[in-house]
C-alpha positions in Angstrom: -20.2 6.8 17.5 -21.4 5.4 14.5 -24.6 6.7 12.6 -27.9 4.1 11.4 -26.4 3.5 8.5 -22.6 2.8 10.2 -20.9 4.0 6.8 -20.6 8.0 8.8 -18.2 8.4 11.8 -20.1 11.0 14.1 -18.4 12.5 16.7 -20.2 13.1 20.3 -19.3 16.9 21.7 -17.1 15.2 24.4 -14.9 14.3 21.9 -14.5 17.3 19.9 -13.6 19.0 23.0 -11.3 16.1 23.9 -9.6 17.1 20.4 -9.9 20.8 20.6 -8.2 20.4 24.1 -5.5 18.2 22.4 -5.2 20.6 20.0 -4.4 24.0 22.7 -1.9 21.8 24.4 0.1 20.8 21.4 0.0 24.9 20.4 1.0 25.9 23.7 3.2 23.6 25.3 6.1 25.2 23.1 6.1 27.6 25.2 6.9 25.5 27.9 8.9 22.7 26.5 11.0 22.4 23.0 14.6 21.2 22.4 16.9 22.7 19.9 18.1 19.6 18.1 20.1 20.6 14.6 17.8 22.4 11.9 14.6 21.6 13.8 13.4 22.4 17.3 11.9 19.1 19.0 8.5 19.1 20.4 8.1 15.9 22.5 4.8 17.1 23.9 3.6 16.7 19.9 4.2 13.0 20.0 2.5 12.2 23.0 -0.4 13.7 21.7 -0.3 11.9 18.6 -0.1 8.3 20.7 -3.0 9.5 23.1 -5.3 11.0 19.9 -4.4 7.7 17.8 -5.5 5.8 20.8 -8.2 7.4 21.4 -9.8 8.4 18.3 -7.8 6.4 15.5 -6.2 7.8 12.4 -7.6 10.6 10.9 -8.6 12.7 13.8 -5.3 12.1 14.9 -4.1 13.3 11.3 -6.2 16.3 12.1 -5.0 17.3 15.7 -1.0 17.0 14.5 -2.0 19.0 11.4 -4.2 21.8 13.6 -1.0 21.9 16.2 1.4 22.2 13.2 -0.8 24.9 11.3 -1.4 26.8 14.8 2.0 27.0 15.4 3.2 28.1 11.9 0.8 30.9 12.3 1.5 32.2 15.2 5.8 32.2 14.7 6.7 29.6 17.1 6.8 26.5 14.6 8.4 25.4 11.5 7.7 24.0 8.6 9.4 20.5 9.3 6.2 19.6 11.8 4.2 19.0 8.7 5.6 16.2 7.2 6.8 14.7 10.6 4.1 15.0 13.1 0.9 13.8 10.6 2.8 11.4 9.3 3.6 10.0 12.4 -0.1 10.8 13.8 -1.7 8.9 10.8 0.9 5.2 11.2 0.5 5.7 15.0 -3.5 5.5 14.5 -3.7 3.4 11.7 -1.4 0.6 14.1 -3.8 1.2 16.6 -6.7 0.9 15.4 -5.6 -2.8 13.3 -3.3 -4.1 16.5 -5.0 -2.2 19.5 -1.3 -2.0 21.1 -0.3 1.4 22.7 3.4 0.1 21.6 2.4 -0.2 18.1 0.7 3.2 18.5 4.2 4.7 19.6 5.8 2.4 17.6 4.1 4.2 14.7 4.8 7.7 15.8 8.5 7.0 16.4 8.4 5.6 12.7 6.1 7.9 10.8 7.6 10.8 12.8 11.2 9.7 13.2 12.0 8.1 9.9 9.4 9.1 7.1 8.7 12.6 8.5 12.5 13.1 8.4 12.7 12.1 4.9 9.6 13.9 3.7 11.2 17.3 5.2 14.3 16.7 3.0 12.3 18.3 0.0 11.4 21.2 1.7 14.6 22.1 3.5 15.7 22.4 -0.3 12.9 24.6 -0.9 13.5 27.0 2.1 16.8 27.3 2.4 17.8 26.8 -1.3 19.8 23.8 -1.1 19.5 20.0 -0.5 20.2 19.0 3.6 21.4 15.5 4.2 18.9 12.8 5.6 21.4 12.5 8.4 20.7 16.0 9.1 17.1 15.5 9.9 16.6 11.6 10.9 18.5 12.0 14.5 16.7 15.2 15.6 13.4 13.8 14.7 13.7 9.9 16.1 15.0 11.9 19.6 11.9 13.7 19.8 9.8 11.2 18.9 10.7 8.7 21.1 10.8 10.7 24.0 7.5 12.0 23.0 5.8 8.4 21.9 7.0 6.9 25.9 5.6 10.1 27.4 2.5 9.4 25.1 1.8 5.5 26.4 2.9 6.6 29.6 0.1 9.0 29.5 -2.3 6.5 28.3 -2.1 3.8 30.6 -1.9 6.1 33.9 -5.5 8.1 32.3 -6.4 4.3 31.9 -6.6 3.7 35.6 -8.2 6.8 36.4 -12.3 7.3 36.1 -11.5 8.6 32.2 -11.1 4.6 32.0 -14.6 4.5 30.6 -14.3 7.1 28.6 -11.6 5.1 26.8 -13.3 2.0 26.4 -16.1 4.1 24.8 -13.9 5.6 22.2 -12.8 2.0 21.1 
């Protein structure tokens, strides 16, 4: 919601709670659901709620919820330092596509790239860093595109069934 003066994005208490919500499920749900793919462990549930918070709130709280989820899950020993780079990356081209095209495909199309392809390159530097030498691309760039597409179709998925539901209005309002 925008203020008088429309140059301040406001946001109502609905959707901080929407984001805080987005937020717990993103920390949690690697309890419940993560893939061991090569250096990284894969998170699909992270990428679906980078597509549904681009689509709903556009790129930086999106940018905000993937970092929260990543910090959160640093701190409490169930994350690594790869979801960083990968998942705000992802979260920020996912809502920045979104928000110019309005297209849940771009949106995942985004996440899948950001995520998939620049996240992976981005950890590069810091796998060199932490473990003290330089990991291949290669290394990073399948483990990474797997769970992000699987997470970006769980995420549009998600979207258009919540779309038919009575939360229809509250997308239209978030637009």
């Amino acid at each position: 919601m925008l203020d008088a003066d429309k140059t301040t994005k406001t946001f109502t208490v609905r959707q901080l709670t929407t984001m805080a919500v987005l937020v717990a499920i993103g920390t949690m749900s690697v309890q419940f659901l993560s893939l061991p793919l090569g250096l990284v462990k894969a998170y699909p549930v992270q990428h679906a709620i980078n597509v549904l918070a681009a689509v709903l709130f556009g790129p930086l709280p999106a940018v905000t919820i993937a970092f929260l989820v990543s910090l959160l899950r640093n701190l409490l020993g169930v994350g690594t330092i790869f979801s960083f780079p990968g998942s705000v990356v992802g979260a920020c081209l996912a809502g920045w596509l979104f928000k110019q095209w309005r297209s849940q495909l771009l949106a995942a199309g985004g996440e899948i790239i950001g995520t998939g392809m620049i996240g992976a390159i981005a950890s590069v530097p810091i796998a060199r860093l932490v473990f003290g030498e330089e990991k291949a691309v290669l290394a990073f760039v399948p483990s990474f595109l797997v769970s992000s597409v699987c997470g970006a179709v769980i995420g549009v998925i998600i979207v258009r069934y919540l779309q038919k539901t009575p939360l229809a209005t509250f997308f239209q309002r978030q637009a």
